[in-house]
C-alpha positions as CSV (number, residue, x, y, z in Angstrom):
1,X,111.7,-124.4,-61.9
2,X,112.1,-127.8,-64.1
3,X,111.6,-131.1,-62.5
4,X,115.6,-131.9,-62.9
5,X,116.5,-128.4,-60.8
6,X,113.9,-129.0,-58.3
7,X,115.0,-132.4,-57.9
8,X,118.8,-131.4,-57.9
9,X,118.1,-129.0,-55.4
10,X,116.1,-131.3,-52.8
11,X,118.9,-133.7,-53.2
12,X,121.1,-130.8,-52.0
13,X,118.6,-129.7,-49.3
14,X,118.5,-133.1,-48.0
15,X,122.5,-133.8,-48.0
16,X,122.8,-130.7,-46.2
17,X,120.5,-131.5,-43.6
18,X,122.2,-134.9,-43.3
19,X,125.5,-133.4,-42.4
20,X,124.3,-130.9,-40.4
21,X,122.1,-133.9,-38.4
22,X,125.6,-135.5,-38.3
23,X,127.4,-132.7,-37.0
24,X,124.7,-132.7,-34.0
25,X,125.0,-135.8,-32.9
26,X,128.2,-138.5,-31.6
27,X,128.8,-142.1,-31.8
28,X,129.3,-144.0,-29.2
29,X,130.5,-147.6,-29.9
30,X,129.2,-150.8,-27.6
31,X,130.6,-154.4,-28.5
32,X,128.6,-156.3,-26.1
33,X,127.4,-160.3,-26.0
34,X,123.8,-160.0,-27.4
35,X,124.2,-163.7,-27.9
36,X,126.4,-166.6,-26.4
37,X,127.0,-167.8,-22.8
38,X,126.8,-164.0,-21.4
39,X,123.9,-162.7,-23.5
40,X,122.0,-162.5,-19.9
41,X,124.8,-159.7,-19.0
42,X,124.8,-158.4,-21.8
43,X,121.1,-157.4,-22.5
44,X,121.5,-156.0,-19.0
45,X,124.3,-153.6,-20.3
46,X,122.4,-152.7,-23.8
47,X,119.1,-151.6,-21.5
48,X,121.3,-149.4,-18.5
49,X,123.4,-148.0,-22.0
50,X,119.8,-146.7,-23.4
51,X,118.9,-145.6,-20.0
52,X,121.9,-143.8,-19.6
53,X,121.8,-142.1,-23.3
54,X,118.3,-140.8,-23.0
55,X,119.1,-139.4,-19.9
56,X,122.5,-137.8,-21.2
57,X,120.1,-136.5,-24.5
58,X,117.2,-135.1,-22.7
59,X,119.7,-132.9,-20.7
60,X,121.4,-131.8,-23.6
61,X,123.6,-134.0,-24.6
62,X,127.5,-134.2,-24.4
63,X,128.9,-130.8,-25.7
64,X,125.4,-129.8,-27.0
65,X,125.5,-133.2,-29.2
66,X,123.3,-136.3,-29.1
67,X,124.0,-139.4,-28.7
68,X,123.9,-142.2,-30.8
69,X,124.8,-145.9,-30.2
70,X,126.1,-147.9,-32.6
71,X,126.6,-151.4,-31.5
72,X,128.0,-155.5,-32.2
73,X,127.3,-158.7,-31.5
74,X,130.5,-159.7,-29.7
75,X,129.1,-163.4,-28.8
76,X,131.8,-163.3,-26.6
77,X,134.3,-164.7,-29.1
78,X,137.7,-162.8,-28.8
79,X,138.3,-162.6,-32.7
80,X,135.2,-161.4,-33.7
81,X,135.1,-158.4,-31.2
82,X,138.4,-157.4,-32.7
83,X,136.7,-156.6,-36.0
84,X,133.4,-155.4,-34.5
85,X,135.3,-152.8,-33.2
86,X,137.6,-151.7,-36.0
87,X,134.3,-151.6,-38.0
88,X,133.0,-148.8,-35.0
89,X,136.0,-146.9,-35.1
90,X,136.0,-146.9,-39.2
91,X,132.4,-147.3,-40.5
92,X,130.7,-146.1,-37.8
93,X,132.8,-142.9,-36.7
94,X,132.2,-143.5,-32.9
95,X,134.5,-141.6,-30.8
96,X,134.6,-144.3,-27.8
97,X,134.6,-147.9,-27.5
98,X,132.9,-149.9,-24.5
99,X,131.7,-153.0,-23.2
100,X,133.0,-156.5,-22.4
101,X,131.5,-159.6,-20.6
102,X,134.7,-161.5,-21.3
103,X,137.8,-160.5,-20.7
104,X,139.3,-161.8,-24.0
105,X,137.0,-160.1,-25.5
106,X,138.1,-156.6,-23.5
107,X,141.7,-157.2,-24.2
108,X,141.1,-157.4,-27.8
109,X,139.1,-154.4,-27.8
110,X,141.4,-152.7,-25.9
111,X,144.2,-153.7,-28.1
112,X,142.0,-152.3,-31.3
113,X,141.3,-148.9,-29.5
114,X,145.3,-148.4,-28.5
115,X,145.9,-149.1,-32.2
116,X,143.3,-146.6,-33.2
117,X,143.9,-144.1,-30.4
118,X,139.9,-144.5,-29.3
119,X,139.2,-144.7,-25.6
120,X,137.7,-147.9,-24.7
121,X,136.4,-148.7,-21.6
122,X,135.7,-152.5,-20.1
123,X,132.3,-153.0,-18.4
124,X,132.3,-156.8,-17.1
125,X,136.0,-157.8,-17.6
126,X,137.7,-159.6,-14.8
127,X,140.7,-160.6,-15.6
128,X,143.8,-159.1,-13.5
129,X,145.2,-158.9,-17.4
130,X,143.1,-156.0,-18.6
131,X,145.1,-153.5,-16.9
132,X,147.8,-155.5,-16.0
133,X,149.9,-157.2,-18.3
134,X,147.6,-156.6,-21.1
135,X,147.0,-152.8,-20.1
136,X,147.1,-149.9,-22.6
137,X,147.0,-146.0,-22.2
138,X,143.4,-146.5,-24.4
139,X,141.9,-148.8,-22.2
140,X,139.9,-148.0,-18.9
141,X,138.6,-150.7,-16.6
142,X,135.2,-149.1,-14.3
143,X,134.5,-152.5,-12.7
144,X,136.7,-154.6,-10.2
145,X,139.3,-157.2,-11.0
146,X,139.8,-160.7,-9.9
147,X,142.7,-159.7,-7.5
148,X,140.2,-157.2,-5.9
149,X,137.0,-159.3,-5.4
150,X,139.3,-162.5,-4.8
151,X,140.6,-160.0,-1.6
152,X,137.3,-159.5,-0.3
153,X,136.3,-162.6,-0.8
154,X,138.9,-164.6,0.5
155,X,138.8,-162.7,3.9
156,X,135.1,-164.5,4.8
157,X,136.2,-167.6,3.5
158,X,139.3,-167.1,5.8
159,X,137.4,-166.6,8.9
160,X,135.2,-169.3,8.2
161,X,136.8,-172.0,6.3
162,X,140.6,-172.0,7.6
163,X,142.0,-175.3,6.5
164,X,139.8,-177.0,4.3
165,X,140.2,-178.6,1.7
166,X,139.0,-176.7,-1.9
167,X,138.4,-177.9,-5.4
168,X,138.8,-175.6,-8.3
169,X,136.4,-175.9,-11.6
170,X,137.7,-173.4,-13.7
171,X,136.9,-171.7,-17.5
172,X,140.0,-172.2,-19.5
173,X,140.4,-168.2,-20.8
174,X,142.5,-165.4,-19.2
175,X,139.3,-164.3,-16.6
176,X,138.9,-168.0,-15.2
177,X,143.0,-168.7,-14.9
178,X,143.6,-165.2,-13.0
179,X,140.7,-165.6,-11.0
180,X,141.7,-168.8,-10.0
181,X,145.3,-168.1,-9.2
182,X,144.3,-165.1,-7.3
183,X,141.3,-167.0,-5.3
184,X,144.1,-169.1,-4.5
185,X,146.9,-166.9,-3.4
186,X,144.6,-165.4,-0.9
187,X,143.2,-168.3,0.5
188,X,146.7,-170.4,0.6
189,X,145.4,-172.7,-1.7
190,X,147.7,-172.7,-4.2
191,X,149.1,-176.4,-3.7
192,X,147.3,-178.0,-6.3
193,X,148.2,-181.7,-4.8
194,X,146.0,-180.8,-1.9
195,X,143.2,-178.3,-3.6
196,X,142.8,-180.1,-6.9
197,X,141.7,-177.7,-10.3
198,X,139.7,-178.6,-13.0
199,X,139.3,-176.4,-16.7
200,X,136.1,-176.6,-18.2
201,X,136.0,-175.1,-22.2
202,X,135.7,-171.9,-23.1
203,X,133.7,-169.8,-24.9
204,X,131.7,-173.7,-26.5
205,X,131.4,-175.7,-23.0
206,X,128.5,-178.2,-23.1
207,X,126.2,-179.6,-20.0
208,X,128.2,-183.0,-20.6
209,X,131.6,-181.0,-19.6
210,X,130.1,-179.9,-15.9
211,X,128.3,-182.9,-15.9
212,X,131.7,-184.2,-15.7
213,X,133.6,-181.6,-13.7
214,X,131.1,-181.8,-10.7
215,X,131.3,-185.5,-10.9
216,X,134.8,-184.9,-10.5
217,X,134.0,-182.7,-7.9
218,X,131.8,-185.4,-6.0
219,X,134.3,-187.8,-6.1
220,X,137.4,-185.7,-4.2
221,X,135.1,-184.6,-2.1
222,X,136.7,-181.0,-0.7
223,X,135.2,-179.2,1.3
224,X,134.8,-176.1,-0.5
225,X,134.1,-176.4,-4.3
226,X,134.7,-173.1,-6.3
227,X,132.9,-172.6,-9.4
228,X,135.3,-170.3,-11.4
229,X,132.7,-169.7,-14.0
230,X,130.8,-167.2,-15.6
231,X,127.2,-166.6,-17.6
232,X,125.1,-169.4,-18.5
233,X,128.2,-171.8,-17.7
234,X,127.8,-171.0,-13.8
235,X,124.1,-171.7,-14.2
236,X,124.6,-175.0,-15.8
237,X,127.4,-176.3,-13.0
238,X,125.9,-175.5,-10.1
239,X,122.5,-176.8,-11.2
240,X,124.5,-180.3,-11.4
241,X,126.2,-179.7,-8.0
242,X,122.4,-179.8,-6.6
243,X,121.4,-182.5,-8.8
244,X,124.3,-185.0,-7.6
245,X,123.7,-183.7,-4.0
246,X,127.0,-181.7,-3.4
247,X,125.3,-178.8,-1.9
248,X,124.4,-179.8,1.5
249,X,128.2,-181.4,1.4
250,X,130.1,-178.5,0.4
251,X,130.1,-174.4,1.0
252,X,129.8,-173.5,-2.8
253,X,132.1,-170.5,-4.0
254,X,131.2,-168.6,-7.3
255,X,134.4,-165.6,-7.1
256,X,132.6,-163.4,-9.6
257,X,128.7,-163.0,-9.4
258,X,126.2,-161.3,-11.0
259,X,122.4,-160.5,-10.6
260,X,121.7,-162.3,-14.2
261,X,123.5,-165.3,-13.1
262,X,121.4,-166.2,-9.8
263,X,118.2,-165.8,-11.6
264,X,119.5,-167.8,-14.3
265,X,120.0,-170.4,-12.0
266,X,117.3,-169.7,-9.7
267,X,116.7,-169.5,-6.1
268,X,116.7,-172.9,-4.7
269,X,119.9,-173.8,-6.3
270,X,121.5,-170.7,-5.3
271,X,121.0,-170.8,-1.8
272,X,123.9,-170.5,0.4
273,X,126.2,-170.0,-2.7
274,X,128.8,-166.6,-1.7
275,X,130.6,-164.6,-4.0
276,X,131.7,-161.1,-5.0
277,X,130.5,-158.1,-6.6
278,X,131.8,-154.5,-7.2
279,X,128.0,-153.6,-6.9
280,X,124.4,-155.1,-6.6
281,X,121.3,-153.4,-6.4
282,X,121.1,-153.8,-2.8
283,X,124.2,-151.3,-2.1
284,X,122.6,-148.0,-2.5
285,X,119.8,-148.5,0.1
286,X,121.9,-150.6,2.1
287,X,124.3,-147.5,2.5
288,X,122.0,-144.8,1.3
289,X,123.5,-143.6,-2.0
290,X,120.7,-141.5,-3.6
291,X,122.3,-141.3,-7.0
292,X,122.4,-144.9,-7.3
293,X,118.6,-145.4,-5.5
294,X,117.3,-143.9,-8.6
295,X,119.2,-146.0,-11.4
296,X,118.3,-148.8,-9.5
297,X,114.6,-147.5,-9.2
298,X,114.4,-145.9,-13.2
299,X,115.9,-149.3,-13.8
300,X,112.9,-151.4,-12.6
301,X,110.3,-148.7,-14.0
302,X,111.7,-148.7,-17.5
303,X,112.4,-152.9,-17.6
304,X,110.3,-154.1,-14.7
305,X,113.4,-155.8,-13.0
306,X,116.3,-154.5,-11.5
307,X,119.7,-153.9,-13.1
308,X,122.7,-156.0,-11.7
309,X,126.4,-155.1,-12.1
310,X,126.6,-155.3,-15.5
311,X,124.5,-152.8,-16.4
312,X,125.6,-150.5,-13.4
313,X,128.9,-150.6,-15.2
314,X,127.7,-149.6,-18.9
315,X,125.8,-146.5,-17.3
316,X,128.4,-145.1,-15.4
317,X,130.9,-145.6,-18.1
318,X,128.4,-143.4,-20.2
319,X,128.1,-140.7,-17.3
320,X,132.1,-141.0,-16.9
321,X,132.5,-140.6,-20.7
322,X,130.5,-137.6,-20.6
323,X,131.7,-136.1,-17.8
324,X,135.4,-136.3,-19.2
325,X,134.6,-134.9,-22.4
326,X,133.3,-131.7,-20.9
327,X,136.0,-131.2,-18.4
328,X,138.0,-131.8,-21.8
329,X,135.7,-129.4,-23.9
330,X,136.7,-131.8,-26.6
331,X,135.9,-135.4,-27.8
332,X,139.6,-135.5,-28.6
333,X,140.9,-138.9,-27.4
334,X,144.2,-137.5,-25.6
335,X,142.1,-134.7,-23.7
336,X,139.4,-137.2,-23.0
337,X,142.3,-139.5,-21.5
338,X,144.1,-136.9,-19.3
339,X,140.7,-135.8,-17.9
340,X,139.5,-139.2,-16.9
341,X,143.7,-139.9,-15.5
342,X,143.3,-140.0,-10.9
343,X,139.9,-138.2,-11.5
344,X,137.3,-139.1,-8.3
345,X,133.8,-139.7,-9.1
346,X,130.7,-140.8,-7.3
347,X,127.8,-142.3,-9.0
348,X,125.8,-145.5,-7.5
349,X,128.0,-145.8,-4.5
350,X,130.7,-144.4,-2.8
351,X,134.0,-142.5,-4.0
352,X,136.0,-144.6,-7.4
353,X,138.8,-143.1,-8.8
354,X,140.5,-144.0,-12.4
355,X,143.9,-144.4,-11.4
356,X,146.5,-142.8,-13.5
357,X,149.1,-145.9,-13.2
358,X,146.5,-148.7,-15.1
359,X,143.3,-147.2,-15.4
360,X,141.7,-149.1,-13.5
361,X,138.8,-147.8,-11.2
362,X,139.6,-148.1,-7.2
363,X,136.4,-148.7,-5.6
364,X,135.1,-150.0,-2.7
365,X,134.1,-154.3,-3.2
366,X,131.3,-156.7,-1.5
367,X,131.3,-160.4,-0.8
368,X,127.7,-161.3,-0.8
369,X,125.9,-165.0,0.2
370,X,122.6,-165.8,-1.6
371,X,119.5,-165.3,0.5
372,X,117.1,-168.6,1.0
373,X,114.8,-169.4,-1.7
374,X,111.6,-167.8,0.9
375,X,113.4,-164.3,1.1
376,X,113.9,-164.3,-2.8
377,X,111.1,-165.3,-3.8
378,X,109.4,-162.7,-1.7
379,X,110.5,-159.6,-3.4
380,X,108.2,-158.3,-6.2
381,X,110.4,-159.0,-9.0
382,X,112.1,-162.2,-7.4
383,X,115.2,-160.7,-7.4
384,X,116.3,-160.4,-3.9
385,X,118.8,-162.7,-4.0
386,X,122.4,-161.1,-2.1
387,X,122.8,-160.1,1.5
388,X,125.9,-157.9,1.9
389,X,128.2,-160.3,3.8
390,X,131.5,-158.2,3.8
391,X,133.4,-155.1,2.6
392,X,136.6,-153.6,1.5
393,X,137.9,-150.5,1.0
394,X,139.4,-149.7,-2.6
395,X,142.6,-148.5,-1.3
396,X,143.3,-151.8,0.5
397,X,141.8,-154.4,-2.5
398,X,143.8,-153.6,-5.6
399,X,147.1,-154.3,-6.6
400,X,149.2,-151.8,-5.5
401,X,151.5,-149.8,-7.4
402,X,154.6,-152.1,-6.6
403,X,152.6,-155.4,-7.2
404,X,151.0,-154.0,-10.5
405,X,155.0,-152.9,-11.6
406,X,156.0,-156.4,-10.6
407,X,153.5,-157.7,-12.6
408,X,154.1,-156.0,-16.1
409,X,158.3,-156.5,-15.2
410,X,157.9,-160.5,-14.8
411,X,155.4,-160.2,-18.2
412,X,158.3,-158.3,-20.5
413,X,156.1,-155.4,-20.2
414,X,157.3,-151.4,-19.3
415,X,156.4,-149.9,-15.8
416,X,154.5,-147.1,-17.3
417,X,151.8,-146.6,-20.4
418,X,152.2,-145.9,-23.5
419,X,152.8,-142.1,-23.5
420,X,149.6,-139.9,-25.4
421,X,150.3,-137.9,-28.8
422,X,152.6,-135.1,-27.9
423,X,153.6,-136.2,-24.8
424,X,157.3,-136.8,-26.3
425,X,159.0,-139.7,-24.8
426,X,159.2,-139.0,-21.2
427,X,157.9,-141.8,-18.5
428,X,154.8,-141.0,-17.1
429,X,153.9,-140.7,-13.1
430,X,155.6,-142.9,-10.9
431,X,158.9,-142.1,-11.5
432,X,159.9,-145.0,-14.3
């Protein structure tokens, strides 16, 4: 054989292997902050994504594929994550969309993925918007909302802080304004004359802005100060609360908390601070869920620390992906969609369901109160730091169907998703 047919024909060897390597294996898409104010969350959802996918590969895969992760940098920033993930839908040929850690950032990748009709799924997104008023047929939601973990929330602070006065500090994006107004609806705050508000910058807020805010905060003097912030921005105001003394003043309130944000700010300033989660480490073995005993135990073998909310999300969305796609037998987005529609699952706690109506998972949702800085700091990783204050059922936290129809009315918005490819152009359940 000449050297120019021998090399022809290992060009052809090799291209053929290529696409059949290709045909074995499926793209998955994650747009998550591996920088910015949430890059603490979002490492925690690239490691629980990996964990997840090795898993899903060393059992076989999805459909007898692979999986392959193709990822972004979101940073966070809303415009960027819009072309990060048209780029994974068009360069990198992956059949599903997920992550978040902002919810600007979710409803722009949500918005992408309707346009592209690719699932897309929201891992650390907040705001009531992301499958309310900004709600798509493409876009899922596995973790709770501000309306859900304002409810649980709202019920200690209720029973324990009946008229007192509160002071809001509050991001200025979609997440921090509807958890703020929902914090406030359900703890009949909502006169801002008595329970003054404050908005801090968002995504590019600096110490100098909570520097000023909690200064602000000293000066009112309420009663209960809530931080509506997230990431590295949480960790920076209530490390000024404690520096200009409002913690033994004031019952600190962060609405949204994660494990990555109390260890960013550390034990001694957390102490005493209460918030809510849709799940924490401590769940599983506080209500002896096996399933979610070993993530939470692979977890800490694999990254010697233990995963917090955001990275429970990311690996249930994968196991919730795959799931779908086989009771589809098809990566096909509309079969994917209707398989996933008022399906019940249970994973690292008890029963969820993705509701048909918004997508949105119903699940059960914990207020939690930071342990003292003793009980942390005794665990062996140092991460010890929620006791399980409070509970609420799924059924009784979220918006309900009339509320969530309300809702999308008042925004200009239809009472029912966008219908699927041949679904013609009949309203969906409910009855619109």
């Amino acid at each position: 054989m000449s050297k120019r047919a021998l090399a022809v024909t290992l060009v052809t060897v090799l291209l053929l292997g290529s696409g059949a390597l290709a045909e074995d294996t499926v793209k998955v898409g994650l747009n998550y902050p591996k920088t910015g104010p949430y890059s603490v969350q979002g490492l925690d959802q690239w490691r629980a994504a990996q964990l997840a996918v090795e898993e899903i590969n060393a059992a076989g895969g999805i459909l007898g594929k692979k999986v392959e992760i193709a990822w972004r940098d979101s940073q966070s920033k809303k415009d960027l994550s819009a072309q990060n993930v048209a780029e994974l839908i068009d360069k990198d040929g992956v059949k599903m969309v997920f992550g978040g850690s902002s919810s600007a950032v979710a409803v722009a990748a949500g918005q992408v993925c309707q346009e592209k009709g690719i699932p897309f799924f929201g891992t650390l997104t907040y705001s009531t918007a992301t499958t309310g008023t900004e709600g798509h047929r493409h876009t899922f939601r596995e973790c709770y909302d501000a309306w859900a973990g304002a409810k649980v929330l709202a019920d200690y602070m209720n029973k324990n802080f009946s008229g007192k006065k509160y002071l809001y500090i509050t991001a200025d994006y979609t997440w921090g304004h509807t958890t703020e107004a929902s914090f406030r609806k359900f703890t009949t705050t909502e006169d801002k004359n008595t329970h003054k508000g404050m908005l801090t910058p968002f995504p590019d807020a600096s110490e100098a802005d909570f520097k000023k805010a909690v200064a602000f905060a000293k000066m009112v003097k309420p009663d209960v100060l809530v931080l509506v912030l997230f990431g590295k921005d949480m960790e920076l105001a209530v490390r000024q609360a404690t520096a200009q003394g409002l913690k033994g003043q004031m019952q600190i309130v962060v609405p949204n908390l994660t494990l990555g944000m109390a260890a960013g700010a550390g034990p001694k300033v957390m102490e005493g601070v209460v918030g809510a989660v849709p799940w924490c480490w401590q769940v599983p073995f506080k209500y002896n869920y096996e399933r979610g005993q070993k993530f939470v135990n692979d977890y800490a073998v694999k990254y010697n620390r233990y995963p917090s909310t955001s990275g429970a999300s990311a690996y249930t969305i994968m196991y919730e992906y795959k799931a779908a796609v086989e009771r589809a037998n098809s990566f096909d987005t509309p079969a994917v969609i209707k398989a996933l529609e008022d399906h019940s699952y249970c994973l690292l706690k008890d029963e969820q369901q993705w509701r048909a109506f918004d997508h949105q998972s119903i699940q059960t949702v914990y207020a939690v109160k930071c342990k003292p800085e003793a009980e942390v700091l005794k665990d062996k990783y140092q991460l010890d730091y929620f006791e399980i204050i409070a509970s609420m059922p799924g059924a009784q936290a979220f918006r309900t169907r009339d509320e969530w129809n309300a809702v999308r009315l008042a925004a200009g918005k239809p009472t029912s998703l966008e219908p699927l490819a041949n679904e013609g152009d009949v309203a969906r359940a409910g009855g619109e």
